[in-house]
N, C-alpha and C positions, 0 to 999 in steps of 0.2 A: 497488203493487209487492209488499208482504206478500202481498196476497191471490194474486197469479199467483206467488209462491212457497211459500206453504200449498197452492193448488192441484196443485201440479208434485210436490208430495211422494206417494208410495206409495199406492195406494186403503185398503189399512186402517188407514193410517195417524191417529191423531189425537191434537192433539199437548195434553200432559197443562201445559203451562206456558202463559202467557199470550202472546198474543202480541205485547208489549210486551217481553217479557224473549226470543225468540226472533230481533225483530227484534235488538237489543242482542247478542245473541249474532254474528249475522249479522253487524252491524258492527265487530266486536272482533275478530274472528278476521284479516282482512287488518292489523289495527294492531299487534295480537300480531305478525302475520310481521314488518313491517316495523319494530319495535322488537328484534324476535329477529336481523333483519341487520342492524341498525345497531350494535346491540352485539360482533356478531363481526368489522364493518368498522372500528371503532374501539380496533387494537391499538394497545400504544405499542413506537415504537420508536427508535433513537439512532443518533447516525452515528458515525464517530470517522476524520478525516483519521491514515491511518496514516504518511506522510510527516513528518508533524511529529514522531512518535513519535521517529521515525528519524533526528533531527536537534535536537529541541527538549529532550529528556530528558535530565535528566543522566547517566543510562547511557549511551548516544549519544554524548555531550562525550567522557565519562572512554572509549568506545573510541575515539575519533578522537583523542584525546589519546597513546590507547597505541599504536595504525598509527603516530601519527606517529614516536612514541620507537623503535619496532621497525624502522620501515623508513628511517630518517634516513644510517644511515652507507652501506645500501647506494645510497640516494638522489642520496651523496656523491660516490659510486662514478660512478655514472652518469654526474652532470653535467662529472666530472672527465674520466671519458672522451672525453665531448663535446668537451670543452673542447681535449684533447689531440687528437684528430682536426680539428677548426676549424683548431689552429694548424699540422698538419703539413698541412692541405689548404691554407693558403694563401700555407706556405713555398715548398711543392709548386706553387701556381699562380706566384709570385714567379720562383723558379730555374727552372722546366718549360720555357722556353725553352733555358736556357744546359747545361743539363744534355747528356750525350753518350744516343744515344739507349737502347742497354746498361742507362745507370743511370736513364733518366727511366720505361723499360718497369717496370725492376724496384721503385722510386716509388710508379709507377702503381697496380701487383700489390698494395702493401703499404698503400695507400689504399685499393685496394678492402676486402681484407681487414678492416682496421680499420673503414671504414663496418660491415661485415656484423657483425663483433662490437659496434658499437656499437648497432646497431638489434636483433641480438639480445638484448642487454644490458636494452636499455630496452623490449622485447615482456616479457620474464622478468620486470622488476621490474612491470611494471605486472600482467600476469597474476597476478602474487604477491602484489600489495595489493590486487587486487580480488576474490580471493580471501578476503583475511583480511577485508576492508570484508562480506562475504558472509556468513561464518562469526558476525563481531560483531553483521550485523543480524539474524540469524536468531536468534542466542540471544535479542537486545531484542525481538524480534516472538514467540517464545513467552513469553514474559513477559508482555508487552501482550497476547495472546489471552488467559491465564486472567486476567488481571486482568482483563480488557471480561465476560470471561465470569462471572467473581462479581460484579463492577458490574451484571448484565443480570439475573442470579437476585435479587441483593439488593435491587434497583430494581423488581424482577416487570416488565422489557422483553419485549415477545414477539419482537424482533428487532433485530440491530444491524448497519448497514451501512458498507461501508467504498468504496463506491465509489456514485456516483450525480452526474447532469446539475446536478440543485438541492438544497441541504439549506437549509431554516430553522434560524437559529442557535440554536431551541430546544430541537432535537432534537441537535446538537454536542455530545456529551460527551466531547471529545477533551482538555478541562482538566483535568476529575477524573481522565483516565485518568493522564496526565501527571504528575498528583497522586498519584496509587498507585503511580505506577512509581518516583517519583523517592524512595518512602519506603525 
């Protein structure tokens, strides 16, 4: 095989190194590539469940803590509503017979009404807590990015994912983050 590869070289060729060390060369050069990609294919990288951020962090807690305080009296509001439509809906079904029909029409009118403001009532509050629920996890999620992102410089990560089919819990650093956050 040397020999039909010294022959296949150039005619004036002639090679000033042995050809012992030429073969060796030959065969180093494919091992080089292949130690040259093994090395670029072997980045490190980390995952981080951003859900748990959003829920396990004690920033997290203390906002779900404060929606709760925030929205508790209009909450009140609500259910009182509720409550107050249930019982005029089922006075309204009790007397809706014996009633003249004048006053069962105009009843009727005043039930509808009432549903409409109670279901508008209860679209508002929840568009408005899920709003603030929005607002709260956005500030904890810029938070947790610089912080994965100087865990990822200080650890020299070449990448960190927050979504994927399978992770090995060795690549998880969703603790330390939690860790950093909750300091």
């Amino acid at each position: 095989m040397l020999k039909n590869l010294i022959a296949s070289l150039p005619a004036g060729f002639k090679p000033t190194v042995g050809p012992a060390l030429l073969l060796a060369a030959v065969c180093a050069a494919p091992l080089a590539q292949a130690q040259a990609q093994a090395q670029v294919a072997t980045g490190r990288i980390g995952f981080v469940y951003t859900e748990r951020l959003m829920t396990d962090s004690k920033m997290a807690k203390a906002a779900d803590a404060k929606l709760a305080a925030e929205f508790s009296k209009r909450q009140k509001a609500v259910e009182e509503m509720v409550g107050k439509f249930k019982g005029a809906s089922e006075k309204f079904d009790a007397e809706g017979s014996s009633l003249a029909e004048l006053e069962r029409t105009r009843r009727a009118r005043e039930l509808f009404n009432m549903q409409k403001d109670v279901e508008r009532m209860q679209r508002e509050f929840q568009e408005d807590l899920q709003q603030r629920k929005n607002e709260e996890r956005a500030a904890i999620a810029q938070k947790a990015y610089k912080l994965v992102e100087q865990y990822a410089e200080a650890e020299k990560l070449d990448a960190v994912l927050v979504e994927a089919a399978w992770v090995n819990p060795r690549v998880d650093i969703t603790d330390k983050i939690l860790k950093l956050l909750d300091k």
